[in-house]
N, C-alpha and C positions, 0 to 999 in steps of 0.2 A: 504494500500500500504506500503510494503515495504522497505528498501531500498537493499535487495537485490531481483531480479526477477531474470527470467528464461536464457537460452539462447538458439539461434540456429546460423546454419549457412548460411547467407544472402551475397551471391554474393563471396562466396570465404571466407570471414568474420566472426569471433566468434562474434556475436552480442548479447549485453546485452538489455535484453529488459521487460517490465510490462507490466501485462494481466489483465484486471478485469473485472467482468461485464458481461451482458447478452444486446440482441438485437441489433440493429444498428449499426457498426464497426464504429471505429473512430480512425486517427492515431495521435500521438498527438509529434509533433516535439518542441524541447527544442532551446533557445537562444546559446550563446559562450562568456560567462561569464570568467571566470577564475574558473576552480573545478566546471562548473557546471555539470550538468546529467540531465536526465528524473525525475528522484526520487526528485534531489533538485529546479527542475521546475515543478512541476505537485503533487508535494506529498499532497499540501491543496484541489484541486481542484479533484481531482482522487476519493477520496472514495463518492464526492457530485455525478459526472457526471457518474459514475460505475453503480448508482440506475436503471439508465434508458438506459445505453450505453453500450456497446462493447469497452473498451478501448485498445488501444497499445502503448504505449511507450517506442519507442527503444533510447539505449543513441547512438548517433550519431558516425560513424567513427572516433576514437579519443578524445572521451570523454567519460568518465565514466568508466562505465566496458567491453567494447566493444574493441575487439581486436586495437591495433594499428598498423599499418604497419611499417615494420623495417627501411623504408627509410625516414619514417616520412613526406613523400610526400604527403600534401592535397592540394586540390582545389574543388573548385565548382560542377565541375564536379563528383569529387570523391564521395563527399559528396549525390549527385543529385541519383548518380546509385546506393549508396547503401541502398536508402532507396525506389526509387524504386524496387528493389531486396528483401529487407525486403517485401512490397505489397505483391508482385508477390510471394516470398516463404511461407508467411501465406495466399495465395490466398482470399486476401482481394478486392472485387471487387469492384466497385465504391465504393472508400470509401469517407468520407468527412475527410479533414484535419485541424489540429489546430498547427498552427506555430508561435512560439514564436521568433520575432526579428530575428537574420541571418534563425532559424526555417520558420519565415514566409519566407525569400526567396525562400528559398526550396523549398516549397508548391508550390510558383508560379513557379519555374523552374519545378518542374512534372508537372504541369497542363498545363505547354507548351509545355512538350516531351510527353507526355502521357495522354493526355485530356480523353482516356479511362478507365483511374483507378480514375477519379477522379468527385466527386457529388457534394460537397460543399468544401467552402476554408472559413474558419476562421481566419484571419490575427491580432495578435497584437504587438503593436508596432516594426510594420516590417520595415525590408531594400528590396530592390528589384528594388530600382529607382534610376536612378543618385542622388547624392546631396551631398554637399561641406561637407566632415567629421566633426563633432563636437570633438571640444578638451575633450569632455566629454568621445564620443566612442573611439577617440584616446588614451586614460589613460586607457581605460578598455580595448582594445586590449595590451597596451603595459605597462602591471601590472609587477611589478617587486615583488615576493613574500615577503610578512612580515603583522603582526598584523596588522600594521596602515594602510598601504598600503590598505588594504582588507576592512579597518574599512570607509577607506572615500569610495572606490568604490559602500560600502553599502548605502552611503550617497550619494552618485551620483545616484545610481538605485533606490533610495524609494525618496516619497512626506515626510511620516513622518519619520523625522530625529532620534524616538526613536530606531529602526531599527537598525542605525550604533553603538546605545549603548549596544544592544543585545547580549553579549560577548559570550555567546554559540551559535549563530548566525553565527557571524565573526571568532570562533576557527572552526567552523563545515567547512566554505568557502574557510577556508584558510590553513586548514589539506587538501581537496579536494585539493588545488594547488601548494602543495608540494609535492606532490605524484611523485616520480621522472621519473616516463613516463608520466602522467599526465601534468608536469612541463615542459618536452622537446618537448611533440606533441604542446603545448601551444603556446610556442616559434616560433615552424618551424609553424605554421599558420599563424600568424598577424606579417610578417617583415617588421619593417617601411622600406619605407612610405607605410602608411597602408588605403591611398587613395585610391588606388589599390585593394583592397580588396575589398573596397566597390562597387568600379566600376564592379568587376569581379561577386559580387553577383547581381548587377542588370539586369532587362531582358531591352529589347529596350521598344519605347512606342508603335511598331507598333506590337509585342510580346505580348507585356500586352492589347492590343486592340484585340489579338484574343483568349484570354481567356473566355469563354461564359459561364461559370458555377456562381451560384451565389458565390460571396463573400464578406461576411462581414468583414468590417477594426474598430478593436478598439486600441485605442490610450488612454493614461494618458496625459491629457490638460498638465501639468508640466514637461512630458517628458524632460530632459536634455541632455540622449542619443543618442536619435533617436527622431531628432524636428520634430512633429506635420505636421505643416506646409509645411514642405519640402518633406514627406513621405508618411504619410497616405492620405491627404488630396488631395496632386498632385496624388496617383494611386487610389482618389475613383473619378476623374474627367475623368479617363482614361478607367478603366476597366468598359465594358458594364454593367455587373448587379453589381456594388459593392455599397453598402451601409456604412456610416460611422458613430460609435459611439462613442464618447468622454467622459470618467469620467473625471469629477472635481478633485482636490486634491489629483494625482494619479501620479506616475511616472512611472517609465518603469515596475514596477513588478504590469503590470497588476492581474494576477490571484491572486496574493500574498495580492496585500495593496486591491483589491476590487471582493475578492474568490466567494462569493453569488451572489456580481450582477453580473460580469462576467460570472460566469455559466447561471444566468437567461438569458441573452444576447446569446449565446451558444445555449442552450434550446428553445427559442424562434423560433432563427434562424433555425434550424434543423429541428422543428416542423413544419413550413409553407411548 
């Protein structure tokens, strides 16, 4: 993989998007990081699950290389139809999704407007349910760009703290968020109070109770971002088939701090 891929056009949209792999489609939706993308969510786990998969990785409306709108107008919605649209223009039919944090909402808002594109739901450390914002996702919606700035947010998002020392790491994250459409779509998404945001991303409980597809919830036990307790655990008590699995010693960058067993996880799951 990578970091540049393809593009088309999905719903009106230049959509920047990664292809790889043979067999089984799978779309694989990205967090809302500061400078993230598909490429800087997916780029370890991509060349593992490509073996056996059909992968897709579009960068989300406003992130990455994917067109931005001039009014710089997002919301949930916005967000919801253009990846439904993505589906539907690579005629991706049941496919199973992989949503990374505000990603995982996503997943769960198609599979409540569109329960027929969708087979399996892979959720990690997702939003998608009421719960009181943590000062942690507070600081990472409302990142003000610089070195350090980006250096702790690393250190907010990983279990191992060697991470935020990783200076080619934190220049790579933090070039991504100065990018100066990059920097202003950024902006116009998370305006405090960015309570609201969260609320806007989640579905109701009577919403998430009619979701019938299996989905799997994993979570980083250390999560600081997006607690544990308050998210994964409250929508695997909710949604009929969902199961839930917790690494140890793990923060919010699932794929990242735990790429092998997560895909085993993945791989399991798919397989049943």
């Amino acid at each position: 993989m990578s970091e540049k891929g393809k593009y088309i056009n999905a719903g009106g949209i230049q959509t920047h998007y990664h292809e790889s792999g043979e067999g089984e489609p799978i779309l694989l939706i990205h967090g809302s990081g500061p400078g993230v993308s598909a490429w800087a969510n997916w780029r370890l786990v991509f060349p593992i699950l490509s073996e056996e998969y059909k992968l897709y990785a579009p960068d989300v409306v406003g992130f990455g290389s994917t067109e931005r709108p001039k009014n710089n107008d997002y919301s949930v919605d916005i967000w919801v139809n253009h990846m439904i649209s993505f589906i539907e223009t690579m005629n991706l039919e049941k496919i199973s999704i992989i949503g990374n944090s505000m990603g995982g909402a996503l997943a769960l808002h198609i599979a409540n407007r569109r329960p027929d594109l969708v087979k399996k739901l892979i959720l990690m450390g997702s939003v998608g349910i009421e719960f009181p914002i943590s000062e942690e996702l507070d600081a990472v919606w409302g990142y003000e760009p610089s070195i350090e700035n980006m250096r702790e947010l690393i250190s907010i998002f990983s279990y191992d703290q060697s991470a935020a020392r990783n200076d080619d790491l934190v220049k790579l994250r933090y070039e991504a968020s100065i990018q100066k459409e990059s920097k202003a779509a950024f902006k116009a998404m998370f305006p405090a109070p960015r309570q609201r945001q969260v609320d806007e991303l989640a579905l109701t409980e009577e919403q998430l109770r009619e979701i019938t597809v299996p989905v799997l919830l994993i979570h980083g036990r250390e999560d600081r971002i997006i607690p544990l307790e308050k998210t994964s655990w409250r929508l695997s008590q909710i949604i009929p088939k969902a199961e839930l699995h917790v690494f140890s010693e793990c923060g919010h960058w699932t794929q990242i701090e735990k790429t092998q067993p997560f895909v085993n996880q993945v791989a399991d799951f798919l397989k049943r």
